[in-house]
C-alpha positions in Angstrom: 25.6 -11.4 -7.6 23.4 -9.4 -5.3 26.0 -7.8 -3.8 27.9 -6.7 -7.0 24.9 -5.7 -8.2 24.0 -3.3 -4.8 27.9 -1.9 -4.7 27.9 -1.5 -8.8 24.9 1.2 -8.0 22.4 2.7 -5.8 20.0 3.5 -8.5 17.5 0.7 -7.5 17.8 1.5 -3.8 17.0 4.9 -4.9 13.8 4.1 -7.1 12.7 2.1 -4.1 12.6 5.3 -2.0 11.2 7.4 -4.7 8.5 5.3 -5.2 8.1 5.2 -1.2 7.3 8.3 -0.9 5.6 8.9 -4.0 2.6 6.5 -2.5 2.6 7.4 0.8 2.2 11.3 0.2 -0.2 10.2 -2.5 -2.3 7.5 -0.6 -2.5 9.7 2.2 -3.7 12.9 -0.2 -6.2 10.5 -1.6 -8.1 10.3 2.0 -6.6 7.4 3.3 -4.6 6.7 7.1 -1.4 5.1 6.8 1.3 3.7 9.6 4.0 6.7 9.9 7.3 5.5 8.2 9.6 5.6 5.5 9.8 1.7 4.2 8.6 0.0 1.6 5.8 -1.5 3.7 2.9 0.8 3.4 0.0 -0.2 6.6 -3.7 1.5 5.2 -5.6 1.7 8.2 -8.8 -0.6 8.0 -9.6 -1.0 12.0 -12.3 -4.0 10.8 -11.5 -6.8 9.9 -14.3 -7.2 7.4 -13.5 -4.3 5.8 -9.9 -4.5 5.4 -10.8 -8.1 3.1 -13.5 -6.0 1.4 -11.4 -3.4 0.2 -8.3 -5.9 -0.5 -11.3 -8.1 -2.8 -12.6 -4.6 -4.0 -8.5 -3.9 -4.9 -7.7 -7.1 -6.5 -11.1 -6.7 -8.9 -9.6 -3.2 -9.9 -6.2 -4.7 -10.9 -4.1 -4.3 -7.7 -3.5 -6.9 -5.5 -3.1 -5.7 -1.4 -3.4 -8.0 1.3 -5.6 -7.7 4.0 -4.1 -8.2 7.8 -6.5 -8.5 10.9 -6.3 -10.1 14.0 -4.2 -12.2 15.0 -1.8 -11.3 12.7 -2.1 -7.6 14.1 -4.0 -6.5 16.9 -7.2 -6.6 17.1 -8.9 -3.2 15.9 -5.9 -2.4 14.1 -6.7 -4.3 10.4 -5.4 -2.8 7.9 -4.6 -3.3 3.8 -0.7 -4.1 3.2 0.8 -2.4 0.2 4.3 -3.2 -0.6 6.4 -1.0 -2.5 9.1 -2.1 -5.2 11.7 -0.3 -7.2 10.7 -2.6 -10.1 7.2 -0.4 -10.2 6.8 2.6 -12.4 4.8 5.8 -11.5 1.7 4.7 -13.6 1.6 1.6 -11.3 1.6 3.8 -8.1 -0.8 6.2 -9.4 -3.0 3.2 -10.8 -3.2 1.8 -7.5 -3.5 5.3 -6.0 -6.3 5.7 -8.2 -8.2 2.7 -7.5 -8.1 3.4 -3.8 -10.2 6.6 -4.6 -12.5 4.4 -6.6 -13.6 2.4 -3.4 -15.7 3.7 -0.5 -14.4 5.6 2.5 -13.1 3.4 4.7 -15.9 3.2 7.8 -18.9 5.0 6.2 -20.3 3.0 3.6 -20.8 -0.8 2.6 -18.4 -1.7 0.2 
């Protein structure tokens, strides 16, 4: 049924990549370092460990959930907040979670 439904159109496959690089542009605008690439996946740059779960707890109170990855899942002084991007979102989903990015300190400079 997948396939049917992937040869029958590319319009999901085409939201997904809208969506893409709606948030990455965006994220990046808002302040914040990001992996280079064009997938779904989008890397935030943390660097701590401590700080990538403080913004990903900071994240989740403001409505979006993002995982935090540190060592050993990536290398060490590479953590970093996971955001994964769907066609099923909507723009005010991506600029919510935009938006609540901005709401929480620079990354590096001040305690969360």
């Amino acid at each position: 049924a997948v396939l049917d439904l992937l040869e029958g159109s590319t319009a999901l496959r085409d939201k997904l990549e809208a969506n893409t690089a709606y948030f990455r542009e965006a994220i990046q605008a808002a302040g914040f370092e990001i992996k280079p690439g064009t997938h779904p996946i989008t890397p935030v740059m943390v660097y701590d460990a401590v700080k990538a779960q403080q913004l990903s707890a900071r994240l989740l109170e403001l409505g979006v959930y993002a995982v935090g990855f540190f060592y050993p899942v990536v290398p060490k002084g590479q953590a970093r907040v996971r955001v994964q991007i769907s066609a099923v979102h909507e723009r005010e989903h991506l600029e919510r979670a935009v938006a609540a990015f901005a709401r929480c300190p620079p990354v590096g400079r001040t305690p969360f």
